[in-house]
N, C-alpha and C positions, 0 to 999 in steps of 0.2 A: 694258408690258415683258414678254415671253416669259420664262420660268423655264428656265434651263438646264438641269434634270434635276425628275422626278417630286414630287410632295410630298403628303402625305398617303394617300389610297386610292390614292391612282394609280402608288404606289411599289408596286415589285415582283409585277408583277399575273402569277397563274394563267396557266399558258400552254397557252393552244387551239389558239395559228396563227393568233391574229387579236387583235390589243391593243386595238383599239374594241370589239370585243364583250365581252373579257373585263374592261373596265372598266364598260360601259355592265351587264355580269351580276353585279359586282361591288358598283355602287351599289343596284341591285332589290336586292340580299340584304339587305344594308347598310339600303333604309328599313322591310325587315322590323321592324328593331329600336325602329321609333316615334323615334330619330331625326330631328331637319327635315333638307330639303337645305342649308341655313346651314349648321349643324353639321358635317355631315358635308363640307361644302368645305374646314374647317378642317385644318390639317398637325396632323396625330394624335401622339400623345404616348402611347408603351406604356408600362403599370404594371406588373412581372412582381412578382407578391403568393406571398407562398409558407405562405400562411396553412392549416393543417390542424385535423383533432380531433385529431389525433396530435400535437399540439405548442401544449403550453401557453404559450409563451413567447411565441407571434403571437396569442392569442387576443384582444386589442387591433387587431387588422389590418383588420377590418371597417370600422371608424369612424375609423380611420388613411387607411386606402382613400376613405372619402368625404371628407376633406381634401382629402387629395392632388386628388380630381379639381374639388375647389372652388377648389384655385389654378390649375390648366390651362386651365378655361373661365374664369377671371376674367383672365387672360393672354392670352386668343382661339386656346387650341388645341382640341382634342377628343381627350380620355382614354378609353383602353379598356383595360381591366382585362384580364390573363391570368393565368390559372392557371401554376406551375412546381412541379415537385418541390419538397415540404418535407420539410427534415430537423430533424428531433424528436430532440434530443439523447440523453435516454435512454429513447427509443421506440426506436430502431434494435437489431438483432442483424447481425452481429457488432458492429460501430460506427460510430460515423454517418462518418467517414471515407472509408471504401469508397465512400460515395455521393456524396461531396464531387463527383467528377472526373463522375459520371453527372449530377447538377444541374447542373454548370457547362456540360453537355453541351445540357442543355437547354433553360438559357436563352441560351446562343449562338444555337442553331439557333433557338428559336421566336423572337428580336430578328433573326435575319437573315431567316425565310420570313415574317413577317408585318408590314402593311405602317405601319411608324411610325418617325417623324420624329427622334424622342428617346427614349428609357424611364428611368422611375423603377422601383430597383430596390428593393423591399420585403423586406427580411432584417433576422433578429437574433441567433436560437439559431445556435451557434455556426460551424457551418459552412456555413450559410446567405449571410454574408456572401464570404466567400472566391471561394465556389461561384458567388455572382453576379458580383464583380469578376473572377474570370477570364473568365467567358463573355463578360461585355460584350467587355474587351479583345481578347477573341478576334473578335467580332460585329463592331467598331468604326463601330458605331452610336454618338451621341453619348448620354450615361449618365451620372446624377446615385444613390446612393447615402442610401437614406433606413431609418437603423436604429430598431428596435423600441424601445430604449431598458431601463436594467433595471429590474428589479424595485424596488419599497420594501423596507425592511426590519419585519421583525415581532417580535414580544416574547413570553419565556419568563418567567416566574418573576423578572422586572424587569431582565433582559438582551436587550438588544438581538438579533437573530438574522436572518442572512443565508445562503440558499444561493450556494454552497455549501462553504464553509468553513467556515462552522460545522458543517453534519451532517457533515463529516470528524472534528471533532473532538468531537462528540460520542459520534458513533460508535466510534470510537478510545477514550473513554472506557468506553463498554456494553463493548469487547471486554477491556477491561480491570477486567471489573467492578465499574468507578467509578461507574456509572449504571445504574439498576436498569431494568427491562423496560417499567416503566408511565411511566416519566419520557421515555425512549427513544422511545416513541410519541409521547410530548405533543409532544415537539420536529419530527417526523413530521410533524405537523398544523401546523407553526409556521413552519416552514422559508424556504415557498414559496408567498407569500398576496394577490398580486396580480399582474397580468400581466407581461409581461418577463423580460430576461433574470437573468440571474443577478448578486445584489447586490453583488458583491464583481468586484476586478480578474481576474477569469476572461476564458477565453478568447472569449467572448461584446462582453464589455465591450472586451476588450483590442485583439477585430478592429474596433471601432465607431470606439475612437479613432483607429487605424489608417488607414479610412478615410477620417477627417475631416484626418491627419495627409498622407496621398495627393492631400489635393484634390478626394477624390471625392464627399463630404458637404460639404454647408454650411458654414459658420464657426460654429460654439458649441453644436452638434447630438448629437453622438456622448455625452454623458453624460444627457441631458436625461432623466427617469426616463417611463418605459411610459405611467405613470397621471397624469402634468402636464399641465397644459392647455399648457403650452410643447411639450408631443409634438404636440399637433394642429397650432399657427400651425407649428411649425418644417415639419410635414405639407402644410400649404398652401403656404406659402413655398417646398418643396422643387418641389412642382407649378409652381408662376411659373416657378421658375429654367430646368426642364426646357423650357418653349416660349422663353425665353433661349437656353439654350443649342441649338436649334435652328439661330436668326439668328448665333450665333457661330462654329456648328461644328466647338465644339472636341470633339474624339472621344478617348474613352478614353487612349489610347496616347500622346497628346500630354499629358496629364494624368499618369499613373502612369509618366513617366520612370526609366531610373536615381537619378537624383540626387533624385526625389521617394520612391524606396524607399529611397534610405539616410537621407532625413529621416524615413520611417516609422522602420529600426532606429533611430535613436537616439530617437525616441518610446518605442518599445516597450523600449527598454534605462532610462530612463528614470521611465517608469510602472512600473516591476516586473511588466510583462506576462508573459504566458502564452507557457511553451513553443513549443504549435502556431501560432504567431504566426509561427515560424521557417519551419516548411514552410510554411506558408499563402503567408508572401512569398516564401519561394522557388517556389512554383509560377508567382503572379503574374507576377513577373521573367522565371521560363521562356516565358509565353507573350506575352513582349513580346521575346522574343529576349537575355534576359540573364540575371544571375545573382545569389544570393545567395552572400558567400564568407565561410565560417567564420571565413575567417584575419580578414577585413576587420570579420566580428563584433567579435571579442577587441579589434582597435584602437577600433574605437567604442567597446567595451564600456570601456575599459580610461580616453577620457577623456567620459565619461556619467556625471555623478552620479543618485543613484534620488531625485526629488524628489516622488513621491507616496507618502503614507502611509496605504494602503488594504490590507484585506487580499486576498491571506492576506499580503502582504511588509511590512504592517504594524497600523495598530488601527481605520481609518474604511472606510464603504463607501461604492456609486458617487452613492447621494444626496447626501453630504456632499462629495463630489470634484464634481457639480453645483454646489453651492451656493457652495464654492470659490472657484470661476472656471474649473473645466474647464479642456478643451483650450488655450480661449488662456490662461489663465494658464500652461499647461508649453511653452507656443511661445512665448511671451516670455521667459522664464527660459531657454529652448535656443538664443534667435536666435543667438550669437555658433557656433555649431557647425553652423546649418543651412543650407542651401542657400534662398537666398532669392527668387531669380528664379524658380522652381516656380511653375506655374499652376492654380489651381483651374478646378472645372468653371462658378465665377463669373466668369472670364476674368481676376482680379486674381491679380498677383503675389505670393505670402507673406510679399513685406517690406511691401509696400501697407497691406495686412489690418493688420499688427502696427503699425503707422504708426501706423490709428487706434484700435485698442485701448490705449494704452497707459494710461491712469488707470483702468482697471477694477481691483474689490475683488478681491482675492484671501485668502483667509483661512489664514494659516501655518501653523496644525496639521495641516491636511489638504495641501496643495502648498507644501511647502520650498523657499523662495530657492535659486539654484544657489552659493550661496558659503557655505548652514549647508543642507547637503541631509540625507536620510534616512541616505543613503550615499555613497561619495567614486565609488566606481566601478558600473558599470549591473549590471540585474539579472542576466541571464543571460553564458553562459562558455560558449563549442566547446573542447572538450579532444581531444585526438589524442594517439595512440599504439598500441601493438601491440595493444589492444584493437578502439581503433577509428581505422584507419588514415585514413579520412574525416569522421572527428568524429563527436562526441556532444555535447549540451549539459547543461548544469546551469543549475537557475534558484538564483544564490548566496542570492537575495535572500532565499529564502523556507527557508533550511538552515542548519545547525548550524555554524558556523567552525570550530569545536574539530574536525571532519570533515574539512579542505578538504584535508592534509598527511596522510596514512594511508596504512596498508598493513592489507590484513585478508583474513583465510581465505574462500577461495568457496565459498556454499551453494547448490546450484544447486538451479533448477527447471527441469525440462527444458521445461514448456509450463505452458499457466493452468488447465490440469485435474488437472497436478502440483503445482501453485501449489496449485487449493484442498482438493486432497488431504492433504496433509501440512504448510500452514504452522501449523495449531493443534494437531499433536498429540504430547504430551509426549514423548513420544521422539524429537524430532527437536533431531539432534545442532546446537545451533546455541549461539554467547554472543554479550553486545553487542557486543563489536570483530568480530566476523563482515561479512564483504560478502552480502550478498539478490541472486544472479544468476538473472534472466528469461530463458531464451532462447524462440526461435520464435514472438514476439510482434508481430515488423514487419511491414512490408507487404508483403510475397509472401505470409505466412502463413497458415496456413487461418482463423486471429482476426481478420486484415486491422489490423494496428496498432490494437489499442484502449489506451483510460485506464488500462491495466494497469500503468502502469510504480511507483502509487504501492502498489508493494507491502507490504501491511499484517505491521506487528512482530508476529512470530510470537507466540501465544498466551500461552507460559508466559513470554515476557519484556516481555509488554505488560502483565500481571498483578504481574511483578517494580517497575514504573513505568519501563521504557526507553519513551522517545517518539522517538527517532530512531535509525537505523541509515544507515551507505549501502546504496543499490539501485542494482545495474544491470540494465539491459533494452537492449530491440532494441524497445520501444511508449513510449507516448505517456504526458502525466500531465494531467490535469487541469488548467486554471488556476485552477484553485481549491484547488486540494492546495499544501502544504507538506512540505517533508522534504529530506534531502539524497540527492534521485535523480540520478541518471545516466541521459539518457533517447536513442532515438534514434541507438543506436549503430552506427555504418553501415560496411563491410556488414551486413546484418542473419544473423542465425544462418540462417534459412531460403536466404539467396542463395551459403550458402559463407562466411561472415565470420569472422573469429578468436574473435567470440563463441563461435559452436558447438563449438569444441573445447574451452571451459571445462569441468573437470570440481569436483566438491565436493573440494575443501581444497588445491587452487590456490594462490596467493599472488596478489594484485592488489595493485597502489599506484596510489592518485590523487595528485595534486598541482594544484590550485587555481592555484597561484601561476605555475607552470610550464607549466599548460596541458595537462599530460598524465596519462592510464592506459593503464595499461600490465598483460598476462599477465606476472608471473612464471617464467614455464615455458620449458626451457630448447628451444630450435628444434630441436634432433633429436627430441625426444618430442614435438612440437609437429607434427612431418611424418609421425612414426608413425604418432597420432591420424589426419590427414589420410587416411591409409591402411586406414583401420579404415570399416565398411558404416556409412552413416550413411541416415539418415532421406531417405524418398522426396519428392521436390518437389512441394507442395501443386498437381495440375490440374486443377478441376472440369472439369465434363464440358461445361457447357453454357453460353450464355446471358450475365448481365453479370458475373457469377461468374468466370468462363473470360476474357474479353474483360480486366478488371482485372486477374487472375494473371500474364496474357503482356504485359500492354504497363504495367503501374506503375513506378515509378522509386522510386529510395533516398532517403529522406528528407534527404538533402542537396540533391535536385533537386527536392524538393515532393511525391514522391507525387502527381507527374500522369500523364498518360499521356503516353509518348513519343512519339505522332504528333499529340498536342495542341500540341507547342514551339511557339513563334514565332521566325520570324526577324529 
């Protein structure tokens, strides 16, 4: 029987003006590689690996990679490894963000010119992931999803210790001089002690289950820790699937539906996920031609209980949410809210899957029954008002409540160089009920949206013992930080937003329950400001610098680029 379209080498061949030569010069190159011709007649399965030295979190990736291609030839395909931008979380300047939308960039393009059947995508640190499932989607090459896995946790002075929420809080500690210099180190060396990502529900972890909540990973994959020999089978295993989903032909975008991103939000509301979890699926969504909507957060948010107890939203990390029951134990405790006909890249439906899971262990202290959960309502909340006319979010889960009903004086900082100019120095007019305002930190900015949003309690009152304050910004926080931040505030100060006219001793209110923040300031002095020379619009001159400044979007739309949408 004749093949209706190309497979293997023979997909997308070089063009000379002659398809026989340039397959027939295609295969010469090809038995360069030592290679048999067997092999290389086999429908090819790309691995896009984003393995660096600059990224300790893949350093696992190597022996991950010879999995992976020991279940594609034990499947009968032939795996060929490629290189993609790796983003190293805090290797990057300004932050790894800005590179987010150039990796996704890359591995579109290198799954669409280069010529294979399927790809396994190899990501973990945090934007890694995102960065790969949009490309795919955009590629619509058919794409299976295989994460790094995090870290183990390590031991101080006979306390368990996880990045990175603990060096928040330790750190937090030193600047309140509760921990002294040499203890500070110790913790330094303690942190971050075997490969993977990061211990705790961070945004690492948070994009992992995400995926596995998309479809787009395996079934029982997304917590499995770096250093398990369950990272390698699940590694092999991921390899079989991809020559599977070959003969299947299910492609991305048939996999990451609408109705499979609002079973991610309510995952991610859920697990007490990470902030950037928000743009991340709002870019996703952008480049399948839809949408993530605030308003539609808040109703999710509002019937999602938080049934994991990980930090930082609560006291176990991602080995113990492993050992658990993972993912399918919080997909069974969700079925009655999720969309069940949703397809994985297994070709089974997600009520299937949960069909035959159902007597597996799940261990209660770490995944909460949905009828005695962590919390009644999900972690995160889009707030709207004259602040932020397009929203902001807060992650409840991980903040203060005695906060969520407030009104409090504005201290601003006009940028993160005014930020670390002056939040430790004793004359800075600030008290606890004060608001911590960030501007010029989104993503038009010259910072590019970094983790800036967890703005650290100023000096002489973190010495007083205040451990929380509100903060707002126009950047991003960690998933692994805690506090009562306001992040994300869109439009961003940089693009014109009502942020930028905040000046120090303002009046702001939030309100939790209402869903809104709001300037105090009355609209005629509000148009005044307006009127007044304000700050010139960040343009670099050149290059991918220039390219992100003119085409990024508002982090209500992901922070993609706008000629990346889908339709």
């Amino acid at each position: 029987m004749s093949k209706t379209r190309p497979e293997g080498l023979a997909r997308g061949l070089t063009d000379y003006g002659d398809p026989a030569f340039s397959l027939y010069l295609r295969r010469s190159f090809a038995l360069s590689t030592g290679l048999s011709a067997e092999l290389l007649s086999r429908p090819v399965v790309g691995i896009a690996t984003s393995s660096s030295g600059f990224n300790n979190c893949h350093r696992h990736f190597p022996e991950l990679l010879d999995a992976v291609k020991r279940g594609v030839l034990a499947a009968g395909g032939l795996p060929l490894e490629f290189p993609t931008i790796s983003l190293g979380e805090v290797f990057l300047h300004p932050t790894s963000l800005k590179y987010r939308n150039l990796m996704s960039m890359d591995v579109e393009e290198m799954i669409r010119a280069q010529p294979m059947d399927a790809v396994v995508l190899m990501g973990g640190c945090d934007k890694t992931v995102p960065a790969q499932l949009m490309g795919a989607a955009s590629a619509g090459v058919p794409a299976v999803q295989l994460v790094g896995g995090p870290m183990m946790t390590a031991r101080h002075r006979g306390e368990r210790l996880g990045a990175c929420t603990d060096c928040r809080r330790y750190w937090a500690q030193y600047r309140a001089n509760k921990v002294s210099a040499v203890e500070i180190n110790e913790v330094e060396s303690r942190l971050a002690t075997t490969a993977g990502t990061c211990a705790v529900m961070g945004t690492a972890s948070t994009m992992a289950c995400l995926a596995e909540a998309l479809g787009m990973s395996l079934p029982g994959t997304a917590a499995i820790p770096a250093v398990h020999a369950d990272r390698l089978r699940a590694a092999e295993a991921t390899g079989r699937a991809a020559v599977r989903l070959m003969a299947n032909g299910i492609a991305p975008r048939q996999v990451m539906t609408p109705s499979a991103i609002e079973n991610a939000l309510r995952v991610l509301l859920a697990i007490g996920g990470s902030t950037n979890a928000i743009i991340h699926l709002a870019a996703i969504a952008g480049r399948i031609g839809t949408e993530v909507s605030l308003t539609r957060l808040n109703e999710l948010s509002d019937t999602t209980p938080v049934l994991v107890n990980l930090k930082p939203s609560g006291e176990h990390y991602m080995e113990d949410f492993y050992a658990a029951g993972g993912m399918s134990a919080v997909l069974r405790e969700l079925r009655p809210l999720l969309n069940l006909d949703c397809v994985s890249v297994t070709g089974e439906a997600l009520a299937a899957r949960l069909d035959a899971e159902q007597a597996l262990y799940v261990d209660r202290a770490v995944i909460r029954p949905a009828h005695d959960p962590v919390a009644p309502v999900g972690g995160l909340v889009a707030l709207f008002g004259s602040l932020a006319p397009r929203g902001a979010i807060l992650k409840r889960s991980a903040a203060d409540q005695s906060l969520f009903e407030s009104e409090g004086r504005a201290v601003v900082f006009e940028s993160l160089q005014d930020l670390a100019l002056r939040i430790d120095r004793d004359d800075l007019e600030v008290s606890p009920g004060d608001f911590l305002v960030l501007k010029h930190a989104g993503p038009t900015s010259e910072s590019g949206m970094p983790e800036a949003g967890y703005l650290p309690i100023p000096g002489k009152l973190a010495r007083s013992g205040v451990k929380d304050m509100v903060r707002i910004s126009d950047a991003r926080m960690s998933g692994t930080a805690f506090g009562t931040v306001v992040l994300h505030v869109t439009p961003e100060a940089a693009a014109g937003g009502p942020l930028a006219l905040v000046k120090s001793g303002d009046r702001i209110a939030i309100s939790v329950s209402k869903r809104r923040i709001d300037l105090l300031v009355d609209e005629r002095e509000l148009a005044r400001r307006r009127q007044a020379p304000g700050s010139q619009a960040y343009r670099p001159a050149r290059g991918y610098a220039r390219l992100y400044a003119e085409h990024v979007l508002q982090a209500d739309q992901g922070c993609d680029f706008d000629f990346l949408q889908g339709s």
